[in-house]
VOBA-1610 file (N, C-alpha, C; in pm, whole numbers, padded with zeros to 5 digits, always signed):
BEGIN
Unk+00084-00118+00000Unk+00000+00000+00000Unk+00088+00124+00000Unk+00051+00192-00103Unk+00176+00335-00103Unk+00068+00429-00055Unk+00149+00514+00021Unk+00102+00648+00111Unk+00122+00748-00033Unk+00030+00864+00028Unk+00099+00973-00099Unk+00159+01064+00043Unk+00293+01086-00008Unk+00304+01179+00103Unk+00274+01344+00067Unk+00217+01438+00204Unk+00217+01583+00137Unk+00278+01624+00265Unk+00354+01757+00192Unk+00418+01796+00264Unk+00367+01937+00334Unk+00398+01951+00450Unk+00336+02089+00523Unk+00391+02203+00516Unk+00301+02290+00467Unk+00373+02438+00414Unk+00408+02505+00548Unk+00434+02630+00527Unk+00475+02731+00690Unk+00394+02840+00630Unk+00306+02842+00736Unk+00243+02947+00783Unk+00271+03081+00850Unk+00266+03216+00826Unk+00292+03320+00907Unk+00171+03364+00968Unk+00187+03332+01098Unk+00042+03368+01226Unk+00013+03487+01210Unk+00020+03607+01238Unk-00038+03725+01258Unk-00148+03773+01291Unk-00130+03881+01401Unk-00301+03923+01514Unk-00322+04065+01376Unk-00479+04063+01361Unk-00530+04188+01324Unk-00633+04220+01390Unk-00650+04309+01476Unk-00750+04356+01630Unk-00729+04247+01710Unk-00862+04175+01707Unk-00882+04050+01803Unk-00820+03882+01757Unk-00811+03901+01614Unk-00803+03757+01542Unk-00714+03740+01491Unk-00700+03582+01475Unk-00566+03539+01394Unk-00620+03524+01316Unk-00493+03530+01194Unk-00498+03513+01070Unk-00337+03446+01039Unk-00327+03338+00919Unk-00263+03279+00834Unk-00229+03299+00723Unk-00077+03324+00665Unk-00102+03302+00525Unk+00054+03208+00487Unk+00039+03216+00342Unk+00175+03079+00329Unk+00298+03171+00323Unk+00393+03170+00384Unk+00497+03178+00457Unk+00594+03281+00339Unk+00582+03194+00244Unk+00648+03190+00061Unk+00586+03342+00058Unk+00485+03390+00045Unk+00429+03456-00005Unk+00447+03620+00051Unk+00511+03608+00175Unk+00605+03744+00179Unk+00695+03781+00184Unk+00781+03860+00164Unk+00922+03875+00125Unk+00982+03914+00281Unk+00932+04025+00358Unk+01028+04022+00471Unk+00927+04092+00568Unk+00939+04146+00679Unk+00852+04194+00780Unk+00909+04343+00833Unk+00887+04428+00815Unk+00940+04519+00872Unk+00863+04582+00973Unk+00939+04687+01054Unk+00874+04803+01175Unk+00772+04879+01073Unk+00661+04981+01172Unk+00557+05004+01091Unk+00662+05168+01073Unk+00585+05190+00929Unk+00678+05323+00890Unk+00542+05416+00835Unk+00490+05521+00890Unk+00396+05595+00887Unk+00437+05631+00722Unk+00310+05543+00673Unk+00310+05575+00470Unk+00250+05752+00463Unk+00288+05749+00345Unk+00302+05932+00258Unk+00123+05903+00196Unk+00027+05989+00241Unk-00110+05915+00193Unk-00146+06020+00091Unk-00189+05942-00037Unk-00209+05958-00193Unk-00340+05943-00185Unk-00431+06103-00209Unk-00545+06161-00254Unk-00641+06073-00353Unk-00710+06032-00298Unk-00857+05981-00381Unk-00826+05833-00406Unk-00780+05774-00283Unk-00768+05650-00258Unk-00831+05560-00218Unk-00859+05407-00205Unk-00973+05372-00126Unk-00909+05328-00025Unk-00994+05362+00082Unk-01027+05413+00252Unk-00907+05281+00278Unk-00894+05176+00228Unk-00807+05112+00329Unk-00643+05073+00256Unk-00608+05166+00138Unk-00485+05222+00108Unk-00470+05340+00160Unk-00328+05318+00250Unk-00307+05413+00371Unk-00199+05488+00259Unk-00148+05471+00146Unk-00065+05573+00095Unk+00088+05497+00043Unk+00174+05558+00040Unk+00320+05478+00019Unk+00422+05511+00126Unk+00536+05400+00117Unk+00654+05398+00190Unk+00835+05380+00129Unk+00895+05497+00139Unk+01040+05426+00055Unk+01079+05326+00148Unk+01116+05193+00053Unk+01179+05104+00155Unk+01293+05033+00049Unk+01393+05104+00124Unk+01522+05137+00087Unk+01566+05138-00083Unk+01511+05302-00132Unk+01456+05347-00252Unk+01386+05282-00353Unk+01296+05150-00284Unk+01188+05129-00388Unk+01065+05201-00295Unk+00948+05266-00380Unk+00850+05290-00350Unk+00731+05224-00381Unk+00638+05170-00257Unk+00580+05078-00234Unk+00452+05138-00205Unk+00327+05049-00219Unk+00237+05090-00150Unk+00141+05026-00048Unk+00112+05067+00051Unk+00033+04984+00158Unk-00099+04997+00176Unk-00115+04853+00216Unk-00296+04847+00264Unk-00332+04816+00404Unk-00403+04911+00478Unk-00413+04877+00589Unk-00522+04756+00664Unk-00478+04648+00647Unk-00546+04545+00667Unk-00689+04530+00749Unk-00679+04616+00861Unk-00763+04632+00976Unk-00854+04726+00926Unk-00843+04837+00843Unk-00963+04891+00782Unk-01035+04811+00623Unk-00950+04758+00616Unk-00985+04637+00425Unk-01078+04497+00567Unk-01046+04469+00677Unk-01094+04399+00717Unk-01216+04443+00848Unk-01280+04629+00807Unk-01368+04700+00908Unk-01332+04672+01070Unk-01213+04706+01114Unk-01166+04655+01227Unk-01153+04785+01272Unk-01239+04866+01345Unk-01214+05014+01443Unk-01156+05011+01524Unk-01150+04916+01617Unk-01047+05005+01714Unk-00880+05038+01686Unk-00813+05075+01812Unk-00703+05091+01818Unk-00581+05003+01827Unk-00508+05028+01750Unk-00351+04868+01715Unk-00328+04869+01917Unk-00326+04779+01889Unk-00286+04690+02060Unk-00145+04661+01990Unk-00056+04790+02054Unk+00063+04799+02066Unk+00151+04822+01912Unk+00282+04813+01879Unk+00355+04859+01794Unk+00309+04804+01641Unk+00234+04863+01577Unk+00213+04773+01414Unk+00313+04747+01385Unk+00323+04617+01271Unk+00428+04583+01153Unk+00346+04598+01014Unk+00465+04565+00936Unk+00408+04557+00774Unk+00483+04434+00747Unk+00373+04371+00679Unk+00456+04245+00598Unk+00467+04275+00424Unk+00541+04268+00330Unk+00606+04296+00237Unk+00579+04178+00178Unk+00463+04193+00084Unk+00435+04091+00024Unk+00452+04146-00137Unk+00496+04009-00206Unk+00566+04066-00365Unk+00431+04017-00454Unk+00344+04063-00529Unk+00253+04068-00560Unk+00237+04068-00728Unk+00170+04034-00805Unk+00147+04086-00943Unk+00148+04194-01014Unk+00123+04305-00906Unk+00099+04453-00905Unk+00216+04532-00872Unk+00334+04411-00812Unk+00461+04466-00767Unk+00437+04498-00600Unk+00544+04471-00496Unk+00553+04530-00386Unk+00438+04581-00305Unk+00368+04519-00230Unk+00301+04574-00145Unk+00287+04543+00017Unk+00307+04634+00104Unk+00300+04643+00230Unk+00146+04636+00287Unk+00164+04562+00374Unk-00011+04576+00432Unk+00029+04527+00620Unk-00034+04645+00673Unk-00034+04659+00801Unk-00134+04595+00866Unk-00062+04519+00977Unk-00120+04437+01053Unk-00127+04481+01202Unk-00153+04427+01337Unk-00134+04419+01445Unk+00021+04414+01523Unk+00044+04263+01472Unk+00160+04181+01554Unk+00156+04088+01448Unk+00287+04000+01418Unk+00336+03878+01362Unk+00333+03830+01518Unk+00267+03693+01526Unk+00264+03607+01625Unk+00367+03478+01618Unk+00422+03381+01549Unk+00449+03315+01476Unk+00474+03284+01399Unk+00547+03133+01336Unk+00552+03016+01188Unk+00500+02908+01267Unk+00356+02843+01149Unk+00344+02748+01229Unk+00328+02671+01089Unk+00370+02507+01096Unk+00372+02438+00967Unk+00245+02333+01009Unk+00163+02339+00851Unk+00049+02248+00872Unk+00020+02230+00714Unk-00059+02149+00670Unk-00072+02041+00550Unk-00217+02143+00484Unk-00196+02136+00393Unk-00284+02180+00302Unk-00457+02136+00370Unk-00442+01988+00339Unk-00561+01895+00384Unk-00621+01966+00514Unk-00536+02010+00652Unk-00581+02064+00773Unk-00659+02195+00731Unk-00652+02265+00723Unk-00757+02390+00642Unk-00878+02343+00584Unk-00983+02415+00711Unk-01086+02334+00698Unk-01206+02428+00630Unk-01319+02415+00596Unk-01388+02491+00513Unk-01472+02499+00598Unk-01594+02636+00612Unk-01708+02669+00706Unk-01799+02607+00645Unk-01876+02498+00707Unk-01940+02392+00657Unk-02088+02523+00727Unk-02132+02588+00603Unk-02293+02643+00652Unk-02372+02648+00537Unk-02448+02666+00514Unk-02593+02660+00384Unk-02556+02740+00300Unk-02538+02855+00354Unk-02495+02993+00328Unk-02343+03016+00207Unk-02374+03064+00098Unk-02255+03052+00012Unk-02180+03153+00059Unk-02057+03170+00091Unk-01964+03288+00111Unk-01856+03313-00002Unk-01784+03410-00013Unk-01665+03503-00060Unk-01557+03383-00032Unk-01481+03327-00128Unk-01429+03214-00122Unk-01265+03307-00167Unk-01294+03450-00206Unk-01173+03484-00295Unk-01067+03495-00242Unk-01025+03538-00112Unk-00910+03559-00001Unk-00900+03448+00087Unk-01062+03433+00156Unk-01077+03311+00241Unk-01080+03189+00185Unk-00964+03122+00267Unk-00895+03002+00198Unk-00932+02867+00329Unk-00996+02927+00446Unk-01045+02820+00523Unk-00995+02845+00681Unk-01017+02772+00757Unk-00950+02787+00866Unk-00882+02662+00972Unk-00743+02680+01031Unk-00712+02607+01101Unk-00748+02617+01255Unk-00703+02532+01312Unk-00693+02524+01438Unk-00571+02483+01516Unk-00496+02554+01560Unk-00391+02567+01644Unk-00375+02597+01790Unk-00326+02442+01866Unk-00350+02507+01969Unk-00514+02498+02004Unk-00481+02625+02112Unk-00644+02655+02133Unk-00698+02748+02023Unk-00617+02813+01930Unk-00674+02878+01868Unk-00690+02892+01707Unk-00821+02947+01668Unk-00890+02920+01518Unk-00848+03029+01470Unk-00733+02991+01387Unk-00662+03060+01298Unk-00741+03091+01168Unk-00788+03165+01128Unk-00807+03235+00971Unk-00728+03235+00880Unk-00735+03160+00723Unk-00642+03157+00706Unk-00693+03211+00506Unk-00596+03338+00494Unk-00635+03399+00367Unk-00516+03412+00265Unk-00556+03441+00125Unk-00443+03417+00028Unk-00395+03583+00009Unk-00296+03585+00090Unk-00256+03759+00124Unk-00228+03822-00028Unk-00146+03780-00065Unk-00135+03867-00256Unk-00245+03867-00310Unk-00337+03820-00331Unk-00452+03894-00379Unk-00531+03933-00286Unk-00552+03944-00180Unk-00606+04001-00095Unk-00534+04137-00071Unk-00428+04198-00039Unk-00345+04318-00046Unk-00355+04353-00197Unk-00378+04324-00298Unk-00338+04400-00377Unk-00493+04413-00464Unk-00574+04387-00420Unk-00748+04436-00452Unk-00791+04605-00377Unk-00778+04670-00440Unk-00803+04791-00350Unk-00970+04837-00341Unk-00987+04739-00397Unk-01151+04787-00448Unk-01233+04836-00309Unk-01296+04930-00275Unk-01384+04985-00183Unk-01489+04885-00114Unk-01497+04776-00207Unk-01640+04633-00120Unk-01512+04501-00182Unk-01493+04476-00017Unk-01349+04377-00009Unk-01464+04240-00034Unk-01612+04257+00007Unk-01702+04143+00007Unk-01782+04140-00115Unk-01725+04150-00223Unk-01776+04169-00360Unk-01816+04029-00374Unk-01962+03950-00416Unk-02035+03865-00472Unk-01941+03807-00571Unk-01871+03840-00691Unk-01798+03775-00780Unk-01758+03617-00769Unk-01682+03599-00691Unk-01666+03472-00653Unk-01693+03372-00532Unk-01835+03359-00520Unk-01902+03324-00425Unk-01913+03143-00448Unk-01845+03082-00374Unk-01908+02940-00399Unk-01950+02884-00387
//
């Protein structure tokens, strides 16, 4: 009897307000301190503007407003530097919490009647005690569109 083996990707944990969130590890280039972006006129509400990072100019999305999150960052933001189709983009988070490695197969789907937005949300784990969210950050950062819950790809 042959096994198929799969192998477990790495995950980067990260808090945005109250919740975790996941994404694949590969998919950002580096993490930096938060650097108050230069904000560019007639933007949507959750592109906070641009940042030189170390003379390329980049642009960021502030995750916690793309994800209607009001209150206030619980303590020092970061940006994760994700390399995108669109080129370079920063998107501000809470805190990086972690790498945690888990199998494709573990990412589990919200089993409800109800069809949802399948386009970012990629499912969720469970770690620990806690239910990790887990979304496909490059196209999710680099959609600037004003309704992040656009019907389009509903499954």
């Amino acid at each position: 009897m042959s096994e198929v083996y799969e192998e477990k990707d790495k995950y980067l944990v990260y808090r945005i307000g109250d919740e975790l969130y996941a994404s694949r590890l590969l998919d950002f280039v580096e993490v930096i301190e938060y650097t108050k972006p230069k904000i560019v006129p007639n933007m949507s509400h959750c592109f906070s503007g641009m940042i030189n990072l170390r003379g390329l100019i980049i642009g960021v999305v502030d995750l916690r407003k793309k994800l209607d999150i009001t209150e206030e960052f619980s303590g020092k933001p970061s940006m994760l530097i994700c390399d995108t189709e669109v080129g370079p983009i920063g998107a501000i988070i809470d805190k990086v919490e972690y790498v945690v490695p888990f199998l494709q197969s573990e990412i589990q789907d919200l089993k409800l009647e109800r069809k949802m937005d399948k386009t970012y949300l990629k499912g969720f784990f469970q770690y620990q005690e806690n239910l990790i969210t887990v979304i496909e950050i490059k196209s999710f950062v680099s959609n600037f569109d004003e309704n992040t819950h656009s019907q389009e790809n509903v499954a």
